[in-house]
C-alpha positions as CSV (number, residue, x, y, z in Angstrom):
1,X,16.6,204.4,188.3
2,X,14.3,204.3,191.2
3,X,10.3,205.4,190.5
4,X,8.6,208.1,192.3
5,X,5.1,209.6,193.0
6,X,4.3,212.9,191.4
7,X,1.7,215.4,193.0
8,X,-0.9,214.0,190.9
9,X,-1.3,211.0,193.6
10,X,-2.3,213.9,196.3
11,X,-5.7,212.3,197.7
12,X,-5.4,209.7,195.1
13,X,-7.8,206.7,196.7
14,X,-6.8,204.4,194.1
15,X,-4.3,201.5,195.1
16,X,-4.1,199.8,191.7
17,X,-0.3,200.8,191.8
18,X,-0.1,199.7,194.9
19,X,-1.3,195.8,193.8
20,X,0.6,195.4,191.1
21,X,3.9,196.5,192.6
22,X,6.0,193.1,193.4
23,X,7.9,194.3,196.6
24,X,5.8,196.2,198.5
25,X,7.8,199.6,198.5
26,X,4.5,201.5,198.5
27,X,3.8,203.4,201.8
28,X,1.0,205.9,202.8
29,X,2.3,209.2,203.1
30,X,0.4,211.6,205.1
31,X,-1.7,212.8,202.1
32,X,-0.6,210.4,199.7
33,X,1.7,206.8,198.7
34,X,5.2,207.3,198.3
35,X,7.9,204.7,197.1
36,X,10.8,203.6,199.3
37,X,13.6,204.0,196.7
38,X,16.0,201.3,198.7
39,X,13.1,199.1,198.3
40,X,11.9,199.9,194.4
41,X,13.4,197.1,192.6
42,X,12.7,199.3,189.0
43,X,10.1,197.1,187.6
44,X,7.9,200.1,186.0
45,X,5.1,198.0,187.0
46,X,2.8,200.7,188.4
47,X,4.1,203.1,186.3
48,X,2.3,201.0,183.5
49,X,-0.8,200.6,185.7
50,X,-1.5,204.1,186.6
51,X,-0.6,205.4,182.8
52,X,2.2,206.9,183.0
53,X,0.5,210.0,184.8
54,X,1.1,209.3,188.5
55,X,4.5,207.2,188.7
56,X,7.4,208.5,187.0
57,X,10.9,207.1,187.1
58,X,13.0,210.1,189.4
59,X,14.9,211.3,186.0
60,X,12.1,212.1,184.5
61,X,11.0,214.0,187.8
62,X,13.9,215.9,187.9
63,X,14.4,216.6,184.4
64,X,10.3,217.9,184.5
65,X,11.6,220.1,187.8
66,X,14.4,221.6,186.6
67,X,12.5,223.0,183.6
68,X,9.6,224.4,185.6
69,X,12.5,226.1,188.0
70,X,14.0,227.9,185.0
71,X,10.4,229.0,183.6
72,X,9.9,230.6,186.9
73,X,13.4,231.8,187.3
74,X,12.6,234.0,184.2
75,X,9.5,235.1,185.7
76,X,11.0,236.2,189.0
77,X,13.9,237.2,187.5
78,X,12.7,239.4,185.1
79,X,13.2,243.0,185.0
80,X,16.7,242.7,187.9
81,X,19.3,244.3,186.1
């Protein structure tokens, strides 16, 4: 299960994930790191560093996406019958 950045890195001018990651599969994004899934070997490493509030392995992204979707699908949805 590869790990990703969440929008909490936007900005972010701390590298700490960045030097404890053992591959090198950070790269600066135009606004931000991102991780080369190919090259993310699945360590967790700076996932641990940052907290768990910036990295997150791409499950938990997804799973954390799909709820917000359906909480605004009932918002935008409510009321169309």
């Amino acid at each position: 299960m590869t790990y990703a950045v969440n929008e909490s890195c936007i900005r972010c001018k701390t590298m700490d994930c960045v030097d404890v990651c053992p591959v090198d599969c950070f790269y600066e994004g135009e606004n931000m790191l991102v991780i080369h899934p190919d090259e993310c070997i699945d360590c967790g490493s700076a996932s641990r560093e940052t907290g768990k509030t910036s990295v997150f392995a791409t499950l938990i992204l997804l799973q954390t996406a799909q709820k917000s979707l359906g909480r605004r699908r009932g918002v935008c949805c409510a009321g169309e019958d």
